[in-house]
C-alpha positions as CSV (number, residue, x, y, z in Angstrom):
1,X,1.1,7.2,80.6
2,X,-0.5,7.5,77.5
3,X,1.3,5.7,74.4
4,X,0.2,6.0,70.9
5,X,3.1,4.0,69.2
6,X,6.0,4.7,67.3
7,X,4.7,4.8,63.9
8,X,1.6,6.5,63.2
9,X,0.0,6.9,59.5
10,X,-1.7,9.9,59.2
11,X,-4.1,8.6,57.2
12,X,-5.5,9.5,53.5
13,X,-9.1,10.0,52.7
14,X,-10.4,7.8,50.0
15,X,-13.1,9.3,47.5
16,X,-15.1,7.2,44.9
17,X,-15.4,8.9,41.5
18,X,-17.9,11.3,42.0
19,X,-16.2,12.3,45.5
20,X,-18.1,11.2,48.3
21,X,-15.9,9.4,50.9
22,X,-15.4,5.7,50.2
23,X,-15.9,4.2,53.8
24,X,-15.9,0.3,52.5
25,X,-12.3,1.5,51.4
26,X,-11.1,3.5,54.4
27,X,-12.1,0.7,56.3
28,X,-9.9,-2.0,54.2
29,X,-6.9,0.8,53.9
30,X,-6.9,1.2,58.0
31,X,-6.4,-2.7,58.7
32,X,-3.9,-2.7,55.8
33,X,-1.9,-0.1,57.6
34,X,-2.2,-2.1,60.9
35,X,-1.2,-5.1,59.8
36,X,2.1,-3.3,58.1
37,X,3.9,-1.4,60.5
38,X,1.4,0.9,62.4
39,X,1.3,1.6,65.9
40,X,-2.1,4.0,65.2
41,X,-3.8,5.6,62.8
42,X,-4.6,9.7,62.3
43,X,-8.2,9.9,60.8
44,X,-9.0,13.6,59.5
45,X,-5.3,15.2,59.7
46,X,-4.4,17.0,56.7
47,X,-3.2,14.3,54.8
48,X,-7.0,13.2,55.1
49,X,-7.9,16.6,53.5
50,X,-9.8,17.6,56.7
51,X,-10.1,21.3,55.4
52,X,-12.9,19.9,52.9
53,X,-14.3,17.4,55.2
54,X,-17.3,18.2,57.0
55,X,-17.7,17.4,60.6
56,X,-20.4,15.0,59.6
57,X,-18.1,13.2,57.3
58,X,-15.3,13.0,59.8
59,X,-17.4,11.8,62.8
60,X,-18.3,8.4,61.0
61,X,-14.9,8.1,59.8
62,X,-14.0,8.4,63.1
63,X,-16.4,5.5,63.7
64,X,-15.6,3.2,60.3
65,X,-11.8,3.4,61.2
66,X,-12.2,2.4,64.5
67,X,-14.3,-0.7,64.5
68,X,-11.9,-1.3,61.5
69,X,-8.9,-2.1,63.5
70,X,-10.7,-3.0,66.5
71,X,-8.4,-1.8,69.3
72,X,-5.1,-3.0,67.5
73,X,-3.9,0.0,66.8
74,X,-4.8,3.5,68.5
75,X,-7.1,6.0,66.6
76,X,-6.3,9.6,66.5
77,X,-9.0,12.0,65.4
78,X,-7.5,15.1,63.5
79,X,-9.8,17.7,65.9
80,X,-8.3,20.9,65.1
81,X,-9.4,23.7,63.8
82,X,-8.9,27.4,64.1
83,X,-12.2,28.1,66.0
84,X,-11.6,26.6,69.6
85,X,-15.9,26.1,70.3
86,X,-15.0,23.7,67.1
87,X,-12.1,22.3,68.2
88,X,-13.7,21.6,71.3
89,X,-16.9,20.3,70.3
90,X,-15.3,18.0,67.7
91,X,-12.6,16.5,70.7
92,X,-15.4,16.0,72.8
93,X,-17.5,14.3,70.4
94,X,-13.8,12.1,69.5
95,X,-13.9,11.2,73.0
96,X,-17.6,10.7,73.3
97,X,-16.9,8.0,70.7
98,X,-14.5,6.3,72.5
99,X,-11.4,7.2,70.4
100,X,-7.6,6.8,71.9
101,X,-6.8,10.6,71.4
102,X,-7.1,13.5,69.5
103,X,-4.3,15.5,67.0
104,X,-4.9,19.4,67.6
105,X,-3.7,21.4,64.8
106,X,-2.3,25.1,65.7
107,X,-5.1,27.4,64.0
108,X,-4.2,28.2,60.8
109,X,-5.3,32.1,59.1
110,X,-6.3,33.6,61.8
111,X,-2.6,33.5,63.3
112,X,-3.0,34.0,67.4
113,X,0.3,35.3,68.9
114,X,1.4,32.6,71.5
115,X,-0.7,33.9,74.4
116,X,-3.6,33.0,71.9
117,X,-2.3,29.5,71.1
118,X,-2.1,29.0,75.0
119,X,-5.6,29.8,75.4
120,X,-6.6,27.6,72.5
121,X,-5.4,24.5,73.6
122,X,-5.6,25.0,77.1
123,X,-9.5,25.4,76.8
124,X,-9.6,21.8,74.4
125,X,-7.7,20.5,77.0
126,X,-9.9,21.7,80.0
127,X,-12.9,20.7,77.9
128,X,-11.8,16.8,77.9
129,X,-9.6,16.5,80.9
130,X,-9.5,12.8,80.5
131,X,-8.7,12.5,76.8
132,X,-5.2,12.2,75.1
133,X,-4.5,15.1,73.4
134,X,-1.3,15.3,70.9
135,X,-0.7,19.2,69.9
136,X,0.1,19.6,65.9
137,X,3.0,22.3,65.0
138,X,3.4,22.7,61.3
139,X,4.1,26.7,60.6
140,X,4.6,25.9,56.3
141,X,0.6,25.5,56.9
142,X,-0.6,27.5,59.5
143,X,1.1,30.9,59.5
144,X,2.2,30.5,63.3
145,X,5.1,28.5,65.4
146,X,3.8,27.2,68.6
147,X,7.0,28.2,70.2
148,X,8.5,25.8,72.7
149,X,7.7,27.9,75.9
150,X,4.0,27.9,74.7
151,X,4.2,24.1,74.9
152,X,6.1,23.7,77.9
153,X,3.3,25.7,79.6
154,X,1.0,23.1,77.8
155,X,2.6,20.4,79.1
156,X,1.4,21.1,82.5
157,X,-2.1,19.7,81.6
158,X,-2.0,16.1,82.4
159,X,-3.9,15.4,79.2
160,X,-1.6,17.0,76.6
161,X,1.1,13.7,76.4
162,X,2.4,15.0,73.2
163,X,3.4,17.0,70.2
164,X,3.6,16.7,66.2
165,X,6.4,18.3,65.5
166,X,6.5,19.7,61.6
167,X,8.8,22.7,61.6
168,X,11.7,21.4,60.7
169,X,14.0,22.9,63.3
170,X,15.2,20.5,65.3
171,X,17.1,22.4,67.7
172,X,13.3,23.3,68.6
173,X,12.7,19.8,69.4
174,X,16.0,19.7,71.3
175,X,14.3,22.5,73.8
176,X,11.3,20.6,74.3
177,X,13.3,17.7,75.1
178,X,15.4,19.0,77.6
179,X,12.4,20.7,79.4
180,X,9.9,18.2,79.3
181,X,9.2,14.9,81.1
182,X,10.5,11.6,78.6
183,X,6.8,10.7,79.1
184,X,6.2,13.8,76.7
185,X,5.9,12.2,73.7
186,X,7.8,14.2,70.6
187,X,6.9,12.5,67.4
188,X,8.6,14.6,63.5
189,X,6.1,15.7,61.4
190,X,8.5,15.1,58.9
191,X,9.5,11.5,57.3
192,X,13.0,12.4,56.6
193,X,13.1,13.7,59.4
194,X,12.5,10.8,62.0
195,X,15.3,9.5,62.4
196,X,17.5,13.0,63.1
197,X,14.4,13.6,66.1
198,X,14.9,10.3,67.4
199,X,18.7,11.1,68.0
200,X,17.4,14.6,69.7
201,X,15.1,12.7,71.8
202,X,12.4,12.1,69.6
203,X,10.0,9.0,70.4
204,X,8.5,8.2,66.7
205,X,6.8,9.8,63.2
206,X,3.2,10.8,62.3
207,X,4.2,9.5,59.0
208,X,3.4,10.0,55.3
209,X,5.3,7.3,53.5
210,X,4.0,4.5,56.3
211,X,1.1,4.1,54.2
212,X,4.0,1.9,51.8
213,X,7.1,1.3,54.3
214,X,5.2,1.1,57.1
215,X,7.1,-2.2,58.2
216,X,10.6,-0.2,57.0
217,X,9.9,2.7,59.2
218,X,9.1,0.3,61.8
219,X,12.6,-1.2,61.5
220,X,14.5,1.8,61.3
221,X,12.7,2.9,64.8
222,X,13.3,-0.1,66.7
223,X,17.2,-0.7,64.8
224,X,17.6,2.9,66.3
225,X,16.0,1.8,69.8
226,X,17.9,-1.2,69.9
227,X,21.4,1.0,69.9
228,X,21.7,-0.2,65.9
229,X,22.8,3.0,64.7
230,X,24.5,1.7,61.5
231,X,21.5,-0.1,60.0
232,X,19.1,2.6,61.2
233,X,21.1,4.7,59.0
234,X,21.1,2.7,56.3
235,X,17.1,2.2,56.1
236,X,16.6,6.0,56.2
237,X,19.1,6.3,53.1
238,X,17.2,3.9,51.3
239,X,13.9,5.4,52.3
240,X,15.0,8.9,51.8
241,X,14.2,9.3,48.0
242,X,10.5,8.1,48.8
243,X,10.3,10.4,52.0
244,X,11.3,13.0,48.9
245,X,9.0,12.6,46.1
246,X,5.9,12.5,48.2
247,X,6.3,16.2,49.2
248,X,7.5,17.3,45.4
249,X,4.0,19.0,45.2
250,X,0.9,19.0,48.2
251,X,0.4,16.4,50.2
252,X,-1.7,14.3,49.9
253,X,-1.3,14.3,46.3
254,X,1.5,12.4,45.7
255,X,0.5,9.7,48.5
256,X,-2.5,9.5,46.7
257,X,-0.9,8.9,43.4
258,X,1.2,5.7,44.5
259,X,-1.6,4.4,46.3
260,X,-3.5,4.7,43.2
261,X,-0.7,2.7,41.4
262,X,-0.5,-0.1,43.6
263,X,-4.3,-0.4,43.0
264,X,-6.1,1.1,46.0
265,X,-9.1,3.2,44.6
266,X,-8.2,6.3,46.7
267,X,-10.0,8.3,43.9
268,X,-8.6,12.3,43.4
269,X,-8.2,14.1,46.0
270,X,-11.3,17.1,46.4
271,X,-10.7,20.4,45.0
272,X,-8.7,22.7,45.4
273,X,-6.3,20.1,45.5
274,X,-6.4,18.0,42.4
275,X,-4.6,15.1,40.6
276,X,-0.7,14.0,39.9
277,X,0.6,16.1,37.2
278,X,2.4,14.1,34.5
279,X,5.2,16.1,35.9
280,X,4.8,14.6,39.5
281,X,4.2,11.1,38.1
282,X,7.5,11.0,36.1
283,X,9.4,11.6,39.9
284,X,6.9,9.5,41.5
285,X,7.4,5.8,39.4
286,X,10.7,5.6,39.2
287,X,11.3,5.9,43.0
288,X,8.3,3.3,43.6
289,X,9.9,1.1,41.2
290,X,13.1,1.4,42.5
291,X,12.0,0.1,45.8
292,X,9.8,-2.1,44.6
293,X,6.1,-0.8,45.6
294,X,5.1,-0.8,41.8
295,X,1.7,-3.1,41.6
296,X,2.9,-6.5,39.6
C-alpha cells in the first residue's frame, strides 16, 4: 500500500531576480517544509508554476528536491500535462529517477469527454506499472471534471493509489469513498476544505498554506484521527482566514508574497502571472500578523 502522508505541500518554485529557478533555495525551502509538518512534497504542480517550467527545469528539480530531504519525506513529481506521450515520458523519467510517485493533472484546453480522460491516464498508468500515481481533479483550471465513475474505472490499475481532489463538491468525494477500497487515498485540493473531506472519508491535503502551518495542519489531521473533533474544529477556524487570503487572487501569488515576507527569496512569480498587488498585500499582512507568521 502505497502511502504519501497526510500533509503534502505542493510546493512553490523559487526564482532569483532575473528568473531563472533558484535551486540553492528550493533545496533549503524543501527541508524547511520537512522538518515543519510535511508528510511529502509536490515538485512541479501548479503552485510550482509548471505551465512555464520546462521539462528540463523540472527534471533537476525533481533531482535538487529529492536529495534535499533525503527520503524523509516522499517526492511527488507534478507529471501532467494535456499531451499523454508527455505525460508519459515525463512519469517515466520521475520514476527513472527514483521518485515516490507522480501527481497527474486532468488535461487542461483540450477538454477530453471522460472516455478521453480514461484513456489518458490509463496509458500513464500502463506506461509505469510499478510507479505510484495520484490523479489531479481541479475543473476551475482545467475545463473538465474527471467524474467519479471515470476514476472508479481508474482505480482498477494497481498503480493509481489516489486522487487530488480540487472541485469543491464534496458529495463527489462521498461517491468515491463509498466505491473505492480505504486504501484509495482521497486527499482535498482545497485547504479549507480538509477538514470537511476528512469527515467524508478523506485521508489528508495537497496543501497550500502548509508551506506556513504546516505543523497546524498536521495537528488538526491527527486531532481529527485521534476522534478530537472539538479541537480539530477549532484549528480549522483559526486557520480558515489564512486558507482564505491565499486564494484572493492566483495561486501562487499570494503564497509567494508571505513567503517573501517572512524572508525567503522566492523571487516573482514568471509571467503571465506576476507580483502581489498592493490590493492583495493589504488582505495578506494582517491575516499573517494575526497568526503570527510576520518575519520579527
Amino acid at each position: 500500500m502505497t502511502d504519501f502522508g497526510r500533509v503534502i505541500t505542493a510546493m512553490i518554485t523559487p526564482f532569483t531576480a532575473d528568473g531563472a529557478i533558484a535551486y540553492d533555495v528550493a533545496a533549503d525551502l524543501a527541508q524547511h517544509l520537512v522538518a515543519n509538518g510535511s508528510d511529502g512534497i509536490v515538485v512541479c504542480g501548479t503552485t510550482g508554476e509548471s505551465p512555464t517550467l520546462t521539462w528540463e527545469e523540472e527534471f533537476q528539480l525533481f533531482q535538487t528536491v529529492q536529495q534535499a530531504v533525503a527520503g524523509k519525506a516522499k517526492v511527488i513529481a507534478g507529471t501532467g500535462s494535456n499531451s499523454t506521450r508527455e505525460a508519459i515520458h515525463a512519469t517515466a523519467k520521475a520514476a527513472e529517477l527514483g521518485l515516490d510517485g507522480a501527481l497527474l493533472v486532468v488535461p487542461y484546453y483540450n477538454k477530453p469527454p471522460q472516455e478521453g480522460l480514461y484513456a489518458h491516464f490509463q496509458a500513464i498508468a500502463k506506461a509505469v506499472p510499478d510507479f505510484p500515481l495520484m490523479l489531479y481533479n481541479i475543473p476551475g483550471r482545467t475545463g473538465q471534471n474527471l467524474l467519479p465513475e471515470t476514476v472508479i474505472r481508474l482505480a482498477e490499475y494497481s498503480n493509481i493509489v489516489a486522487i487530488k481532489e480540487a472541485s469543491g463538491n464534496l458529495d463527489q468525494a462521498s461517491t468515491l469513498r463509498a466505491a473505492l477500497p480505504p486504501t484509495f487515498r482521497i486527499y482535498s485540493g482545497d485547504d479549507s476544505l480538509t477538514l470537511p473531506l476528512l469527515a467524508v472519508g478523506g485521508y489528508g491535503v495537497v496543501s497550500v498554506a502548509s508551506h506556513l502551518v504546516g505543523l497546524r495542519i498536521q495537528e488538526m489531521i491527527q486531532a481529527f484521527v485521534q476522534g478530537e473533533t472539538a479541537k480539530a474544529t477549532a484549528i480549522h477556524c483559526q486557520l480558515l482566514p489564512l486558507f482564505k487570503v491565499l486564494f484572493v487572487t492566483t495561486n501562487p501569488i499570494p503564497i509567494k508574497a508571505a513567503l517573501s515576507l517572512q524572508g525567503w527569496a522566492v523571487g516573482a512569480p514568471r509571467l503571465p502571472l506576476t507580483s502581489a498587488s498592493d490590493a492583495v498585500m493589504s488582505q495578506l499582512k494582517p491575516v499573517l500578523d494575526d497568526l503570527g507568521l510576520l518575519k520579527s
